[in-house]
C-alpha positions in Angstrom: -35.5 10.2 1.1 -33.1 13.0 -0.1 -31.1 10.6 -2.2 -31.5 8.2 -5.7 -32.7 4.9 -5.2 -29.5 3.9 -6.4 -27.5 5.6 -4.3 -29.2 4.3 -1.3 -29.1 0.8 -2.4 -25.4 1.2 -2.8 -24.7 2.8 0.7 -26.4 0.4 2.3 -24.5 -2.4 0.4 -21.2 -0.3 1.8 -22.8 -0.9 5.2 -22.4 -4.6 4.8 -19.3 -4.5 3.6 -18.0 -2.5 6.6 -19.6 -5.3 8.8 -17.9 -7.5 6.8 -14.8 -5.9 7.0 -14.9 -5.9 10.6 -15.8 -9.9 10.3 -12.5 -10.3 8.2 -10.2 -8.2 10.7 -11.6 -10.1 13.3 -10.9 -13.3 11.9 -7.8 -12.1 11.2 -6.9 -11.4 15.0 -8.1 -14.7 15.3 -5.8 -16.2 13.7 -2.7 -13.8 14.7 -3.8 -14.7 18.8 -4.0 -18.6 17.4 -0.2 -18.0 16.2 1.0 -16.7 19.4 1.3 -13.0 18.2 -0.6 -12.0 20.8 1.0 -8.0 21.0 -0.1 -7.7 17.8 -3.2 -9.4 17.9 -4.4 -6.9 20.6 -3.6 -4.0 19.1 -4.8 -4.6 15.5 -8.1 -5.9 16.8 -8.4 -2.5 19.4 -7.3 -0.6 16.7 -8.3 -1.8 13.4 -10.9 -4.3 13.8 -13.1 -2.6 16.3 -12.9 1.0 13.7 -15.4 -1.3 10.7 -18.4 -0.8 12.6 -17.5 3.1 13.7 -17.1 3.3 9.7 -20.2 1.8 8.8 -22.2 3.9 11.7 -20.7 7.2 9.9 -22.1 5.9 6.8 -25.7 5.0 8.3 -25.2 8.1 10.1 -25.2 9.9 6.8 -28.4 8.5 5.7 -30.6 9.1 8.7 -29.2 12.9 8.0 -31.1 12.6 4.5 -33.8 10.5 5.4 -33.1 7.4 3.9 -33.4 4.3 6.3 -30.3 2.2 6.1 -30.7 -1.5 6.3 -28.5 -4.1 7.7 -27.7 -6.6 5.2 -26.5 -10.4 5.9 -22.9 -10.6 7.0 -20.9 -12.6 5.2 -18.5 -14.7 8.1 -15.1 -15.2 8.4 -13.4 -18.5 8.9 -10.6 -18.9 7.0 -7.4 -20.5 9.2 -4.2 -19.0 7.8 -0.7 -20.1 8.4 1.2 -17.1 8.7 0.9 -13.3 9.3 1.9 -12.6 5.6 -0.5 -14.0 4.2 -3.3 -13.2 6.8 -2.0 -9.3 6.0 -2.6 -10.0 2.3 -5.9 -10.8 3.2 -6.7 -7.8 4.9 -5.1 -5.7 2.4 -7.1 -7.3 -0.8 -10.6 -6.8 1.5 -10.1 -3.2 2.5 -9.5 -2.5 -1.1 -12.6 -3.5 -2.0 -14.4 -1.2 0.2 -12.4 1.7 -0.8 -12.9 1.0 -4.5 -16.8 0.5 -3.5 -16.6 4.1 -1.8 -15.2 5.4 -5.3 -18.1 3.9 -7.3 -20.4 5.6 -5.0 -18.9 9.1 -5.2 -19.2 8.5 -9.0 -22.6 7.3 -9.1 -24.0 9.8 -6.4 -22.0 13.0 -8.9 -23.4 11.6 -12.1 -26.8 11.5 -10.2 -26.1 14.6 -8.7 -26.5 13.8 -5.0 -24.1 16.5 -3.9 -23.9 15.6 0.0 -23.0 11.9 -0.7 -20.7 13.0 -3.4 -19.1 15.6 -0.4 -19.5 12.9 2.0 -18.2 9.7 0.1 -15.1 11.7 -0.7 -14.9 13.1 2.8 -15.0 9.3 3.8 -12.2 8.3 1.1 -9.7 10.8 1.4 -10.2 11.0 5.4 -11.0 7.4 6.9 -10.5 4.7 4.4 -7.4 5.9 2.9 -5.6 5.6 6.1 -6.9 2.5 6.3 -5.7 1.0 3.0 -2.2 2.8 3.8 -2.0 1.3 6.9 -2.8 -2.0 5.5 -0.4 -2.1 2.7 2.4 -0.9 5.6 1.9 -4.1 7.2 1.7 -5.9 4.2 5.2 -4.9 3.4 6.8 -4.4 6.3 5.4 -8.3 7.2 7.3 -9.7 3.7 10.4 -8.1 5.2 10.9 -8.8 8.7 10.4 -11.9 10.6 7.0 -12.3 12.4 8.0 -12.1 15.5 9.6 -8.8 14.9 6.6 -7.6 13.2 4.5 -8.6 16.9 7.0 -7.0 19.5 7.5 -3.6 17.1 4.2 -3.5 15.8 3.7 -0.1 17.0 6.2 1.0 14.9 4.5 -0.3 11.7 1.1 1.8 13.0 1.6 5.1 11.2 -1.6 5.7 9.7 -4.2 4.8 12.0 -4.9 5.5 16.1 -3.4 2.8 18.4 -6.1 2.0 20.7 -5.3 0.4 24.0 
């Protein structure tokens, strides 16, 4: 294994929280089809949902480069019933936070421990995947506190700037 111990542990625990990520989002669309936001639903479940375990295969991709074995850790589910979008989009917005803040801890810990390629990739992985995916998630958090729901459903499109619209 070209990596620290601690490194490794703390990729792999990024892992999991991608899979758990993606158990969130999915709960999340959910909830959204459950509320009749079905145009919505569709689209951030293509888009959005689906892209948690494409993250977390680029992470485990990573490792198997520097021969360190990732491991799937338990999954933590997802069944919270929310009311409204709002507060469903606060809920995404809180949890992909923590994943990008967990990415920053690992950059840190894999420069003070000086492994360079997860320092080069962890920052790759910030600045060019998860960042979009915070911005986007704070655009629907605010464009959801200013518009009606159903507007946010039929123009959701338009509140997609920062991430790929998948059909």
């Amino acid at each position: 294994m070209r990596l620290h111990q601690e490194t490794y542990d703390a990729l792999n625990e990024l892992v999991g929280m991608c899979f758990s990520m993606n158990a969130v989002a999915d709960n999340i669309y959910y909830n959204m089809a459950n509320l009749y936001y079905n145009h919505s639903a569709e689209i951030f479940h293509h888009s959005y949902a689906h892209a948690w375990g494409q993250v977390a295969d680029m992470i485990s991709d990573e490792m198997i480069k520097l021969n360190a074995r990732p491991v799937r850790l338990p999954v933590e589910g997802a069944s919270e019933e929310y009311e409204n979008l709002a507060l469903a989009m606060a809920v995404n917005a809180a949890a992909v936070n923590k994943v990008f803040e967990k990415c920053k801890e690992i950059v840190e810990l894999a420069d003070m421990l000086e492994d360079v390629e997860i320092r080069i990739f962890g920052e790759n992985l910030l600045n060019d995947v998860l960042l979009n995916y915070v911005k986007q998630s704070d655009e629907w958090l605010a464009v959801i506190k200013t518009v009606p729901a159903y507007q946010f459903d039929i123009h959701f499109e338009d509140y997609t700037h920062f991430i790929p619209i998948v059909e």
